[in-house]
C-alpha positions as CSV (number, residue, x, y, z in Angstrom):
1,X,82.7,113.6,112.3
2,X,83.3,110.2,109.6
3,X,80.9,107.7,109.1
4,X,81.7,104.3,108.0
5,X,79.1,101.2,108.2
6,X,81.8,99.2,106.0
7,X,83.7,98.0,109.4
8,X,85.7,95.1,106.8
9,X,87.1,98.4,104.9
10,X,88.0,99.6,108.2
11,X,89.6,96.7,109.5
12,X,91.3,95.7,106.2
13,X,93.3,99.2,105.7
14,X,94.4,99.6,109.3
15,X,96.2,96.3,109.1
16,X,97.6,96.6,105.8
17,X,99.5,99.5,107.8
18,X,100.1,98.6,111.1
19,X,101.6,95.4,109.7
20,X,104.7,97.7,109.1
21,X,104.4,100.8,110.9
22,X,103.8,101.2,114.6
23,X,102.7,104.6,114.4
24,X,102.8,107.6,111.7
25,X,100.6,110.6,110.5
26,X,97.2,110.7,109.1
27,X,96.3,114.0,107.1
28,X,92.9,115.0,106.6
29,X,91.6,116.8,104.1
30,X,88.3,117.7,102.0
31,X,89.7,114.8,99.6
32,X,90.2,112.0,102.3
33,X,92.5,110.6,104.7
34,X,96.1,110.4,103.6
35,X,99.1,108.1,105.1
36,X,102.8,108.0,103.4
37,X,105.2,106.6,106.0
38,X,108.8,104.3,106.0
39,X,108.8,101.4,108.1
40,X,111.3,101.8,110.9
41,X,114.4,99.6,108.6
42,X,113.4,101.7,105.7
43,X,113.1,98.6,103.2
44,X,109.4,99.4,103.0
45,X,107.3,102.8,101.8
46,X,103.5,102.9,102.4
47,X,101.5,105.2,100.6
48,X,97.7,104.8,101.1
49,X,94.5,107.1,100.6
50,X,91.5,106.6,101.8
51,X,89.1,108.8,99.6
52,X,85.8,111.3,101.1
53,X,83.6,109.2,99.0
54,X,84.4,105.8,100.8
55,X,82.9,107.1,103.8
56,X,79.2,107.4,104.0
57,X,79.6,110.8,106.1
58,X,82.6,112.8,106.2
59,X,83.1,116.2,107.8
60,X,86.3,117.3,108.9
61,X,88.4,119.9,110.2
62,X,91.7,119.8,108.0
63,X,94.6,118.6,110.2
64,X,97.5,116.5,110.3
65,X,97.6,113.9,113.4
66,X,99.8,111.2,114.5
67,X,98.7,107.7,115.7
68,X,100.0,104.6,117.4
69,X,98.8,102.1,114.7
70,X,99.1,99.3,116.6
71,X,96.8,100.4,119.4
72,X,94.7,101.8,116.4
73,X,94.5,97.9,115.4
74,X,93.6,97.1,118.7
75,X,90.8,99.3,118.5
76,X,89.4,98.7,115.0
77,X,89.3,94.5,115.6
78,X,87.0,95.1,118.2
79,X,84.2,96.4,115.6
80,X,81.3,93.4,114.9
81,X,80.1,93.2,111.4
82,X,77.0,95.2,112.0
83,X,78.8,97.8,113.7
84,X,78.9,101.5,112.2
85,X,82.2,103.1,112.7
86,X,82.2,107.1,113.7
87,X,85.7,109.0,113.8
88,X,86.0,112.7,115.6
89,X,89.2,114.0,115.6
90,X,90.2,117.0,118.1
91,X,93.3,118.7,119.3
92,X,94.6,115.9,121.7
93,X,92.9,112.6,120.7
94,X,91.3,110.5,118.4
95,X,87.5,109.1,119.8
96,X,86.3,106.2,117.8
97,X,82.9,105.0,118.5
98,X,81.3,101.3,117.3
99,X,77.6,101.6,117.0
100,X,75.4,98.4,116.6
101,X,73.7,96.4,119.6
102,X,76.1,98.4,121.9
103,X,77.6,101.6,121.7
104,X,81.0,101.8,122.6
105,X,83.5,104.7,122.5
106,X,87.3,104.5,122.3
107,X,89.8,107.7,123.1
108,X,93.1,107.3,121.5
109,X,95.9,110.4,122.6
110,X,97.3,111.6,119.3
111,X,101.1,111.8,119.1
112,X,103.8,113.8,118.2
113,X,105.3,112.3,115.4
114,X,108.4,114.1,113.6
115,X,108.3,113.4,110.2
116,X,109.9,114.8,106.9
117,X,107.6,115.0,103.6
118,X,108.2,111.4,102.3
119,X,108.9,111.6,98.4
120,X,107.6,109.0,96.2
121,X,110.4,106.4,94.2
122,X,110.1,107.4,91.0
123,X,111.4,104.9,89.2
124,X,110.8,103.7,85.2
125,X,109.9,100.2,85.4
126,X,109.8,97.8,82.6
127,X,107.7,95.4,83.4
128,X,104.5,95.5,84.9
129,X,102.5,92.0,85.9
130,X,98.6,91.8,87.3
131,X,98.1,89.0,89.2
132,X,95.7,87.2,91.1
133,X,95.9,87.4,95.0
134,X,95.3,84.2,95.9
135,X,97.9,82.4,93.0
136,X,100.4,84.9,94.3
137,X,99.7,84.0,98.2
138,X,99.9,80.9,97.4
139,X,103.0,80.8,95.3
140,X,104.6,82.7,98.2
141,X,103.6,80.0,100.6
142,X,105.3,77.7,98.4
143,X,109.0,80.0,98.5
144,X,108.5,80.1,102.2
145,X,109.3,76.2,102.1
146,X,113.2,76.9,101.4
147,X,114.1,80.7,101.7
148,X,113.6,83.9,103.1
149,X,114.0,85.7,99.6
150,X,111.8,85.1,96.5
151,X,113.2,86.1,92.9
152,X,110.7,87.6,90.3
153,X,111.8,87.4,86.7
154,X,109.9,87.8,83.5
155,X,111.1,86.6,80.7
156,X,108.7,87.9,77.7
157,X,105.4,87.1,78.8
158,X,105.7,85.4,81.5
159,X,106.1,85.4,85.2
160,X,108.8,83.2,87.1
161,X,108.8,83.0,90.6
162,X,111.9,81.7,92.4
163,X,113.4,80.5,95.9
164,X,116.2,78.2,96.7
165,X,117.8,76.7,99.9
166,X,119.5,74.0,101.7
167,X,115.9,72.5,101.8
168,X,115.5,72.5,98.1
169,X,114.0,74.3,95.3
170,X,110.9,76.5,94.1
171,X,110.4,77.5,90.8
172,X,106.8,78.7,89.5
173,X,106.0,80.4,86.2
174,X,102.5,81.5,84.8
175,X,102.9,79.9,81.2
176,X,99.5,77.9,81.7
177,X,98.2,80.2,83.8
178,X,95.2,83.0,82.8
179,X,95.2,84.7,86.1
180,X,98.8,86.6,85.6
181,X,99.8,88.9,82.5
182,X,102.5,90.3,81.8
183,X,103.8,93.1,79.7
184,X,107.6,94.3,79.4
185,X,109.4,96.6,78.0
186,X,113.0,94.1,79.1
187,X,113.7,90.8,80.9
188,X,114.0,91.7,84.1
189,X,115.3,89.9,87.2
190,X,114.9,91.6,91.0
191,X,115.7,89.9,94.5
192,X,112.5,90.8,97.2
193,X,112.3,89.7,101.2
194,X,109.4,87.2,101.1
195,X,108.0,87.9,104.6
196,X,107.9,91.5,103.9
197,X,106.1,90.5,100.3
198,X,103.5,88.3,102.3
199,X,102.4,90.7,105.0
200,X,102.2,93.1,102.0
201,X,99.8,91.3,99.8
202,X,97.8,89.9,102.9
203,X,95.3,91.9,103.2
204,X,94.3,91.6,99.4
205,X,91.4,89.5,99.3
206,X,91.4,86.5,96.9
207,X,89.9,87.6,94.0
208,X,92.2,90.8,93.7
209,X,94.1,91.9,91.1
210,X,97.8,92.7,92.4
211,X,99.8,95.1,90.2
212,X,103.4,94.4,90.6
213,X,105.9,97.1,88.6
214,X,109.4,95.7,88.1
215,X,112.7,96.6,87.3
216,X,115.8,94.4,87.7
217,X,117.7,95.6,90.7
218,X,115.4,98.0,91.7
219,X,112.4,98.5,94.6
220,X,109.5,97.1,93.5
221,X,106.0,98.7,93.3
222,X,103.1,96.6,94.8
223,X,99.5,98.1,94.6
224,X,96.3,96.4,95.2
225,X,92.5,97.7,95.9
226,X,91.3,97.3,99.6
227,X,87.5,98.4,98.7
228,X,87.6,101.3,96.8
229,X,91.1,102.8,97.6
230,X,94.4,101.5,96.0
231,X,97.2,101.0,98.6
232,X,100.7,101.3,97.3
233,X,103.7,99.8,98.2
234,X,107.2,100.4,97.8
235,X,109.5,97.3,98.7
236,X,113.3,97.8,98.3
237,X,115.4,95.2,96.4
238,X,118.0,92.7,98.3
239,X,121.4,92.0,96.5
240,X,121.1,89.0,94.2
């Protein structure tokens, strides 16, 4: 049995996932709860563990289940903010339970899910830029305004952020600004979807730090904290 009375951590982490993948396998363990998966167009690698100490009871069987995230999500938005969450996995399904001024109970059916071991990029970027959520949200809102695409460049210590269109124009750089930093080991230049970059960084809240690793031409690394557990992302690069 897992305990949670954090529902918002809950919440938060199922759809940072299940804004890409419609189902995939959780692995339990003595160290946590484990979930590495491609989206279905393979532009997108998730990587997320949700460590035994985040949980205010954890007690489970070691086993490796597959779940349809989407009707996970379904589940998990139901929670109120006093509700405490309880997880039992067993052979067939998934019961979740919300506890507060009502006790309800939830039985998902675990799926089959055929899967190989998903390896990690392992890529050497040079250049590696912490950011604040909200001034990268934002500055993504402002791309959306003329492309699909947003170009990140750094050119020494600083951040550029770039879209263009019919429409027009964006261009945004952090020279003024104290909520990015930069360090590089090279200029480097790198072509990302921008609606796959905003559903990655939405669940971030506002006063995050968002790591970005770079290298020009290559996928980009996007990692964030959503409580106490670092999600990582793995976005492939478009053709400049």
């Amino acid at each position: 049995m897992i305990e949670l009375k954090n529902v918002e951590f809950l919440r938060s982490s199922v759809e940072a996932l299940s804004s890409f993948i419609p189902e995939g396998n959780f692995r339990f363990n003595e160290k946590g709860i484990h979930f590495r998966a491609m989206d279905p167009s393979q532009v997108l690698l998730v990587d997320y563990i949700m460590e035994k100490g985040v949980f205010d009871s954890y007690s489970v069987e070691p086993c490796f289940v597959g779940m349809n995230l989407e009707e996970l999500r379904k589940i998990v938005s139901r929670a109120l903010p006093s509700d405490r969450v309880l997880i039992d996995i067993s052979e067939s399904e998934c019961q979740l339970s919300l506890r507060g001024e009502l006790e309800r109970s939830f039985r998902l059916p675990l799926i089959d899910i055929a899967e190989d071991e998903l390896k990690l990029p392992d890529p050497k970027f040079d250049a590696r830029i912490e950011i604040n959520a909200r001034l990268l949200k934002e500055t993504l809102k402002d791309a959306s305004l003329f492309s699909s695409s947003v170009v990140l460049r750094t050119k020494g210590d600083r951040l550029f952020i770039e879209s263009k269109g019919t429409g027009g124009t964006l261009n945004a750089n952090s020279s003024h600004n104290n909520g990015v930093r930069v360090k590089a080991k090279a200029d480097v230049v790198s072509k990302y979807s921008l609606s796959y970059l905003q559903n990655i960084v939405k669940e971030a809240s506002p006063d995050a730090h968002v790591v970005l690793e770079l290298r020009s031409d290559s996928p980009l690394k996007v990692s964030y904290m959503i409580g106490r557990s670092e999600i990582r992302y793995y976005l492939a690069h478009m053709l400049l």
